[in-house]
C-alpha positions as CSV (number, residue, x, y, z in Angstrom):
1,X,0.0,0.0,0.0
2,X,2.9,2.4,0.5
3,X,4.1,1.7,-2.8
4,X,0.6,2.4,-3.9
5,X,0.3,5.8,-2.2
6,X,3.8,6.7,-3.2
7,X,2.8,6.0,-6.9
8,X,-0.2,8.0,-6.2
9,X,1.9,11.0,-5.1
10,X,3.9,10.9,-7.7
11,X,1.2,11.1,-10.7
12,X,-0.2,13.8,-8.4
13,X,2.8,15.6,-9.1
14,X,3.1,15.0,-12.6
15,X,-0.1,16.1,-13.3
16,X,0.4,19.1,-11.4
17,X,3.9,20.1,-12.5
18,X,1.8,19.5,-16.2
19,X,-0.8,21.7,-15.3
20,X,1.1,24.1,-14.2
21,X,3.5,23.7,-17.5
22,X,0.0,23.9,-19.4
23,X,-1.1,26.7,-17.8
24,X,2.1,28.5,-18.4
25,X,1.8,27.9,-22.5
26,X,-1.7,29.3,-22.3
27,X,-0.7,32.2,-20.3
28,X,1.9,32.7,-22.5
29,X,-0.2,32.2,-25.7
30,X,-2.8,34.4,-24.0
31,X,-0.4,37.2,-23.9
32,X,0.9,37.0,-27.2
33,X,-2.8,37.4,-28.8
34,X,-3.3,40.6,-26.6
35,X,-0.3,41.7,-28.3
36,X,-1.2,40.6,-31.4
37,X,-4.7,41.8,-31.2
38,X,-3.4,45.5,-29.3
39,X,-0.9,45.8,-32.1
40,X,-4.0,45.5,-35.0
41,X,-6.0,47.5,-32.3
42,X,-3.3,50.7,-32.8
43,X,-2.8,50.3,-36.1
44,X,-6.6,50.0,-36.9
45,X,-6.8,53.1,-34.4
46,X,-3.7,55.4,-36.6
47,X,-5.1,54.3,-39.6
48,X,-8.5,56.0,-39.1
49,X,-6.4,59.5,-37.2
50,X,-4.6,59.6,-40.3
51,X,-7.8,59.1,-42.7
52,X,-9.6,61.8,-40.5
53,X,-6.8,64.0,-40.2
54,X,-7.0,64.1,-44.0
55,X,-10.5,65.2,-44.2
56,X,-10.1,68.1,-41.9
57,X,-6.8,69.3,-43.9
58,X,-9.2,69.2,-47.0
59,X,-11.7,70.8,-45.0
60,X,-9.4,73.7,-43.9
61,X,-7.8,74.2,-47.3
62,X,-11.4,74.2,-48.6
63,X,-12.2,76.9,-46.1
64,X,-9.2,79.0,-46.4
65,X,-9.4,79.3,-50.1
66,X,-12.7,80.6,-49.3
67,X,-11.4,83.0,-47.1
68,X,-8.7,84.0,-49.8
69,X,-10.8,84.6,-52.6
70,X,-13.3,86.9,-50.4
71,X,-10.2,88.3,-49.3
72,X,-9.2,88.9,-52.6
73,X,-12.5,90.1,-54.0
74,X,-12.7,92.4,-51.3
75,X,-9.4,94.2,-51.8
76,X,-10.2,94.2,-55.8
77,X,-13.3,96.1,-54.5
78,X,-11.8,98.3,-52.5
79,X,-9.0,99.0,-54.9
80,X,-11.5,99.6,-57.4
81,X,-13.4,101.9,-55.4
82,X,-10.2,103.6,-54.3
83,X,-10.1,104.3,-58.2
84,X,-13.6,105.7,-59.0
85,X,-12.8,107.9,-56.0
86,X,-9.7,109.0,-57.7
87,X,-11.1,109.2,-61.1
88,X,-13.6,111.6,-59.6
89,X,-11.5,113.4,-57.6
90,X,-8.7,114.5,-60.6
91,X,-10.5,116.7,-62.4
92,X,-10.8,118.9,-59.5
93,X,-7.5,118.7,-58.7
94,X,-6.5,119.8,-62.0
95,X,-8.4,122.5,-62.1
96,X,-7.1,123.6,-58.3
97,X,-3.9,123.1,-60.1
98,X,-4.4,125.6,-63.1
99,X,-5.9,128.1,-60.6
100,X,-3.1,128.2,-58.4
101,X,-0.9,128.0,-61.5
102,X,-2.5,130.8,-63.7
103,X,-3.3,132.6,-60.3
104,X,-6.8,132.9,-60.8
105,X,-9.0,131.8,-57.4
């Protein structure tokens, strides 16, 4: 019987050293599939940054070229208002001109 009971023990420890060994592998195996699935997770995860990053930049050239060409529509206005003005304003300056000039008032 103590042959028996030491027998006993011993596949008691072999199946627990091999549980533990098996446990280890699947902890192990475990923790290479997070990494595996955290690496896909990241890349999944810079992959969609980058695609939305690229649809506000197309957004905020959209908008700024907006901006530019009002910008520059305004200044064409305003230049050619500054012109008009000008236009307007010449002949009486020529003729403040000749009066000073020929020294009639």
């Amino acid at each position: 019987m103590a042959k028996e009971t030491m027998q006993a023990i011993s596949d008691a420890e072999l199946k627990a050293r091999e549980a533990v060994i098996q446990a280890k592998e699947e902890g192990e195996r475990l923790l290479a599939d997070a990494a595996a699935q955290s690496e896909r997770a990241v890349l999944a995860a810079v992959k969609e940054a980058r695609k939305k990053a690229e649809v506000l930049c197309g957004v905020a050239r959209a908008d700024a070229d907006k901006l530019s060409a009002g910008v520059r529509r305004s200044t064409q206005d305003e230049q050619e208002r500054l012109r008009h003005t000008a236009d307007e304003s010449r002949g009486k300056v020529v003729e403040e001109i000749r009066k000073i000039v020929l020294g009639k008032t």
